[in-house]
C-alpha positions in Angstrom: 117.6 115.4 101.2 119.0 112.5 103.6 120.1 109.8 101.7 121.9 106.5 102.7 124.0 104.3 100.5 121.9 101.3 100.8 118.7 101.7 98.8 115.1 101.8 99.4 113.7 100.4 96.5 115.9 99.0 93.8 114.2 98.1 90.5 116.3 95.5 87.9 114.8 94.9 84.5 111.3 95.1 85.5 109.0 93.9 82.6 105.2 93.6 82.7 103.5 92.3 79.7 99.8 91.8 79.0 98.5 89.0 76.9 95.3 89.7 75.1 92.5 87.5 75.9 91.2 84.8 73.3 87.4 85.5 72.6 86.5 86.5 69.8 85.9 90.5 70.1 89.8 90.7 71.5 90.5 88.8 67.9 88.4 90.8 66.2 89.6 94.3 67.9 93.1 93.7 66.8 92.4 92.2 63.1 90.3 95.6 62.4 93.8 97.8 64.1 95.7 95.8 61.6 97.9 93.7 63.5 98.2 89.8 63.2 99.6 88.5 65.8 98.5 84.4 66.9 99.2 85.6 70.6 99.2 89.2 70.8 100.8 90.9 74.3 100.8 94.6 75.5 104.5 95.3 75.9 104.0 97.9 78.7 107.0 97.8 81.0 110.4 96.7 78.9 113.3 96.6 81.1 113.0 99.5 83.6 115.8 99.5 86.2 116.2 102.6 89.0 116.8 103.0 92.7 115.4 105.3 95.0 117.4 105.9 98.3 116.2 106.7 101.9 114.5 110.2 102.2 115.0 110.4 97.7 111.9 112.0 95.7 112.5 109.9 92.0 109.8 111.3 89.5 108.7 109.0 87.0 107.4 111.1 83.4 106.2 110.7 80.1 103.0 111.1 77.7 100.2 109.0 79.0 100.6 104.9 78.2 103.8 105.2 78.0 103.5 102.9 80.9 104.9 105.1 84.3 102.0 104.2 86.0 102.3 100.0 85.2 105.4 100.3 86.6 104.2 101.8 89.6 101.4 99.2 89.7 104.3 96.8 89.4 106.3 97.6 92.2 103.3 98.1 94.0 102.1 94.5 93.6 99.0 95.2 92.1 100.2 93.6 89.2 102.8 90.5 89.2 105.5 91.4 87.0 106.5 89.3 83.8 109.7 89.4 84.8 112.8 91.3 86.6 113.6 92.0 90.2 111.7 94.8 92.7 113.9 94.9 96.1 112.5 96.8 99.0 115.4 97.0 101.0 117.2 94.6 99.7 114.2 91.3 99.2 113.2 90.2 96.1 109.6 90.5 96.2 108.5 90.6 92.1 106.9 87.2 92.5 105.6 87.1 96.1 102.3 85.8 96.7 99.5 87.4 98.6 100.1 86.0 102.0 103.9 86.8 101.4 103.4 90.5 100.6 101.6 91.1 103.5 104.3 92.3 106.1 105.9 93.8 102.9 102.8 96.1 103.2 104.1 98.0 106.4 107.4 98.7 104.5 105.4 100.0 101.2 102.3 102.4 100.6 100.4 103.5 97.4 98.5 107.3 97.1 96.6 106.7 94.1 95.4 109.8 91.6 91.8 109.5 92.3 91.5 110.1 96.3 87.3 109.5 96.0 87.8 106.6 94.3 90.6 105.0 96.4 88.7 105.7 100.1 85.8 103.4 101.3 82.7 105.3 101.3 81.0 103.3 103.5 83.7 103.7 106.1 84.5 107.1 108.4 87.5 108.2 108.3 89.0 106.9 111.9 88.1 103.5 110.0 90.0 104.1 106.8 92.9 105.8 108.4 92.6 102.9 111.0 92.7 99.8 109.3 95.7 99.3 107.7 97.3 100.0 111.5 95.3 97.6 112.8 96.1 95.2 110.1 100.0 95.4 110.3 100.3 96.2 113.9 98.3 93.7 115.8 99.9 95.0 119.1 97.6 97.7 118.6 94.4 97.1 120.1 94.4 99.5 122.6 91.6 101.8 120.8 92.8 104.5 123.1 96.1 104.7 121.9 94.2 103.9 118.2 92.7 107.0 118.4 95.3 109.3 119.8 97.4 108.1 116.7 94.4 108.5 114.4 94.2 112.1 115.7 97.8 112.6 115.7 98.2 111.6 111.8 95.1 113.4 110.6 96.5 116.4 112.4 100.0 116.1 110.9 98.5 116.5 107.5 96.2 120.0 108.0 92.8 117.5 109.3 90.8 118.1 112.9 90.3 115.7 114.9 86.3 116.6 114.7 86.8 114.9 111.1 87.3 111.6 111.8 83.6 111.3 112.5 83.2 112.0 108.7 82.6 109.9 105.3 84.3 110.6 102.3 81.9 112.5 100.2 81.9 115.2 103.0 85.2 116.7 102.2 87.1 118.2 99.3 89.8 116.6 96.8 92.3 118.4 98.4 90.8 116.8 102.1 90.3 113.3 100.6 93.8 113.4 99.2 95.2 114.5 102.9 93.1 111.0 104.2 95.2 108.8 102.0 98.4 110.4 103.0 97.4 110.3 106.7 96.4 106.2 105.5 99.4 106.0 103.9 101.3 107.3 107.1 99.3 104.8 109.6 101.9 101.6 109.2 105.1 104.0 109.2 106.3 102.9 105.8 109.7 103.5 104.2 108.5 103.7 100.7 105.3 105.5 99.6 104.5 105.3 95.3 102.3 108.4 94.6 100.5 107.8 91.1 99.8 110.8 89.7 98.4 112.3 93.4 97.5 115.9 92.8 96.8 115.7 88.9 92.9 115.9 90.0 93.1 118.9 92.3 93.0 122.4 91.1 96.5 124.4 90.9 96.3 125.8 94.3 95.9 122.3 96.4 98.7 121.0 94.6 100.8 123.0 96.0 99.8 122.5 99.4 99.7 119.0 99.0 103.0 118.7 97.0 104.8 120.4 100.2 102.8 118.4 102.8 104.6 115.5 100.8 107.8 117.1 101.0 107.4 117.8 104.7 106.8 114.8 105.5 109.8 113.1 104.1 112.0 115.2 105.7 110.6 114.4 109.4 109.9 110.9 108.6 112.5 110.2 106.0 110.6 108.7 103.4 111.4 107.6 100.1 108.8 108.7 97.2 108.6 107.1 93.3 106.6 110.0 91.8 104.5 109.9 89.0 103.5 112.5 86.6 103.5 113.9 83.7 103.3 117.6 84.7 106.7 118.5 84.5 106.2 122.0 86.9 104.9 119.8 89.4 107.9 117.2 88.8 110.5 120.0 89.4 109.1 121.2 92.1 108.9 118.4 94.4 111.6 115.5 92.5 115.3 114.8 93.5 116.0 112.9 90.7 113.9 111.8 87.2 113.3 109.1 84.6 111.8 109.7 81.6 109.8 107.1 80.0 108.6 106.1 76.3 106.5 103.2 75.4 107.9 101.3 78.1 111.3 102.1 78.5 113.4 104.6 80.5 115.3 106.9 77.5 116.9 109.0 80.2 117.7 109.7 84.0 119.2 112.3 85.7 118.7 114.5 88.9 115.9 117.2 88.5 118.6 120.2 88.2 120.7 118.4 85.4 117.8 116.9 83.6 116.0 120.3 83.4 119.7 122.3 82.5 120.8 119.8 80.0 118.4 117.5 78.9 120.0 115.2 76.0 117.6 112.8 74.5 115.4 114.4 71.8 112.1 113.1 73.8 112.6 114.6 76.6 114.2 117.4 75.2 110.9 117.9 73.2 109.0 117.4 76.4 110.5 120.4 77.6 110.1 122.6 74.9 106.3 121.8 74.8 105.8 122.4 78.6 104.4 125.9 79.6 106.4 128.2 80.5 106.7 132.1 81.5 110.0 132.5 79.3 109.8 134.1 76.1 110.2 131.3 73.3 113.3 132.6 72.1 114.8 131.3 75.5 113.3 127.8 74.9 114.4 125.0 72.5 111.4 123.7 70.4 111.4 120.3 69.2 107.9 119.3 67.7 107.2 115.8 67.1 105.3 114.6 64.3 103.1 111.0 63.9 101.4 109.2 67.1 103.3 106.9 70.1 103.6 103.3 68.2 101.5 100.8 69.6 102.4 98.7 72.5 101.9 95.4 70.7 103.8 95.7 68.1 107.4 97.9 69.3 109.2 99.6 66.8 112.5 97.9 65.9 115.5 99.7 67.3 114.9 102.7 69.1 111.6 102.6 70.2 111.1 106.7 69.5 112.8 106.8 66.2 109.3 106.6 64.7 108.7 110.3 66.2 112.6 111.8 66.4 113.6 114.5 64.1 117.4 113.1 64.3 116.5 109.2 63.9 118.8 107.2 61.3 119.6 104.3 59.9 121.1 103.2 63.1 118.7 103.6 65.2 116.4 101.4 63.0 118.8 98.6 63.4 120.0 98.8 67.2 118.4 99.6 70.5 119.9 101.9 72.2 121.3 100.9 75.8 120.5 103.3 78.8 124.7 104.7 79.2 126.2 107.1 82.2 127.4 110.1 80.5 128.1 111.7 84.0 126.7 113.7 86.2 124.5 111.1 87.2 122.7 111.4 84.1 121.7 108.3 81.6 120.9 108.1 78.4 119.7 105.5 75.7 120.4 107.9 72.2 122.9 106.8 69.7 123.4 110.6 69.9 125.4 110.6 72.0 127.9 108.2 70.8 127.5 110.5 67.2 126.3 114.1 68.5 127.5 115.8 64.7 124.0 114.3 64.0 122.0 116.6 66.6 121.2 119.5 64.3 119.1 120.8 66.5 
């Protein structure tokens, strides 16, 4: 991995909250689940702060809603944060406007999860590879040169050039996946957010695609925020992790430390349910009883201590703050300020 000292993508207190609308079936919804709230709000994203450097894989995990994928919405601009800072080498652009995010866009791609869902199927391929190119590079009308580059990209990512004459539904997960990469490639971004890319292709494509993405940030020098929440797939492909619960990041580290020594109890207990070829004896086992609180109404304290085996009194009464405890791994536990409490 090439990395620089200034970063890519810095992320400072990012919040998104989500007011609930005021007709009546929203009221009703949320008197039946038992909350009263006059102005109820989703409290997705609470303060997230990271940095990703030049040619860095960070891998963003966690049990569904627990709101990796907001934030990736978030820095992509798809939603306008509440509040915080999202710095794309080095500008501000958490509350840009649509006309002002525009050039941002040439610095900044998205691959979403769903690659049928995210391609035009109206449009060939030449077209959807084509058009954010012609968009951001409006030196480029020589349709020539277009489609040399069009060629080129869909041939860096394992396409023929015989299939840029095709429409979406002619080709594969795996395929359609490779056309938002080669999309993705067209404006020569330095920061690409992959939302969960390969969780809809079978085992076999995800690796190929996983190591096309890896390729491809070491001859273009890319920067990558990862989602998942497949931890195989995370340690195969991530430099570096966060882990995320109901809207907060409880710990970050770089893969090999986070995977040796994981030290909050959620992502500990992540571990010891992920699959694995080791006999159990080798693994830790942390079960976790109850559901994931809701996102309107956050626990006090830690927001896990509903779920930890290890949770008390403190934890009630004080958040945790997210604290280096070296190696270049954080943690928000009061664990780790009292480990004689870790039993396990």
């Amino acid at each position: 991995m090439t990395t620089t000292s200034s970063p890519v993508l810095e992320v400072r207190d990012l919040q998104m909250h989500f007011a609930i609308g005021g007709g009546i079936l929203d009221r009703l919804r949320v008197g039946r689940g038992g909350f009263k709230l006059d102005n109820p709000v989703v409290h997705a994203v609470n303060g997230v702060s990271f940095s990703i450097a030049q040619g860095e894989i960070m891998a963003l995990v966690g049990e569904s809603g627990c709101g990796k994928s907001t934030v990736a919405k978030s820095i992509a601009r798809i939603y306008k944060p509440t509040g915080g800072e999202v710095r794309i080498d080095g500008e501000d652009i958490a509350q840009y406007g649509f006309a002002d995010m525009l050039p941002i866009r040439s610095r900044m791609q998205m691959i979403f999860q769903d690659p049928y869902a995210s391609l035009n199927p109206r449009q060939r391929v030449r077209d959807i590879v084509a058009e954010p190119l012609l968009e951001q590079r409006k030196e480029a009308r020589d349709r020539g040169a277009v489609r040399d580059e069009i060629a080129a990209l869909l041939a860096r990512v394992g396409l023929n050039a015989e299939h840029a004459g095709r429409y979406p539904h002619q080709f594969s997960g795996g395929q359609r996946q490779r056309i938002g990469i080669a999309r993705a490639l067209s404006v020569r971004p330095d920061l690409i957010v992959a939302d969960e890319p390969v969780s809809a292709l079978d085992v076999s494509i995800q690796a190929q695609i996983l190591n096309l993405m890896k390729d491809l940030r070491d001859e273009f020098g890319l920067a990558y925020l990862f989602i998942s929440h497949d931890l195989s797939v995370v340690h195969h492909i991530a430099d570096s992790v966060g882990v995320m619960y109901l809207g907060f990041i409880v710990e970050k580290a770089p893969r090999d430390v986070l995977f040796a020594r994981p030290r909050h109890p959620y992502t500990r207990a992540l571990l010891s349910a992920a699959p694995s070829i080791k006999p159990k004896r080798d693994k830790e086992e942390i079960t976790l009883s109850g559901e994931v609180p809701s996102a309107l109404a956050l626990p006090s304290g830690c927001c896990f201590r509903t779920r930890c085996p290890f949770a008390w009194d403190r934890c009630a009464a004080e958040r945790p703050a997210l604290q280096d405890i070296g190696d270049g791994q954080a943690v928000a536990c009061h664990l780790i300020d009292e480990p004689e409490r870790d039993t396990a």
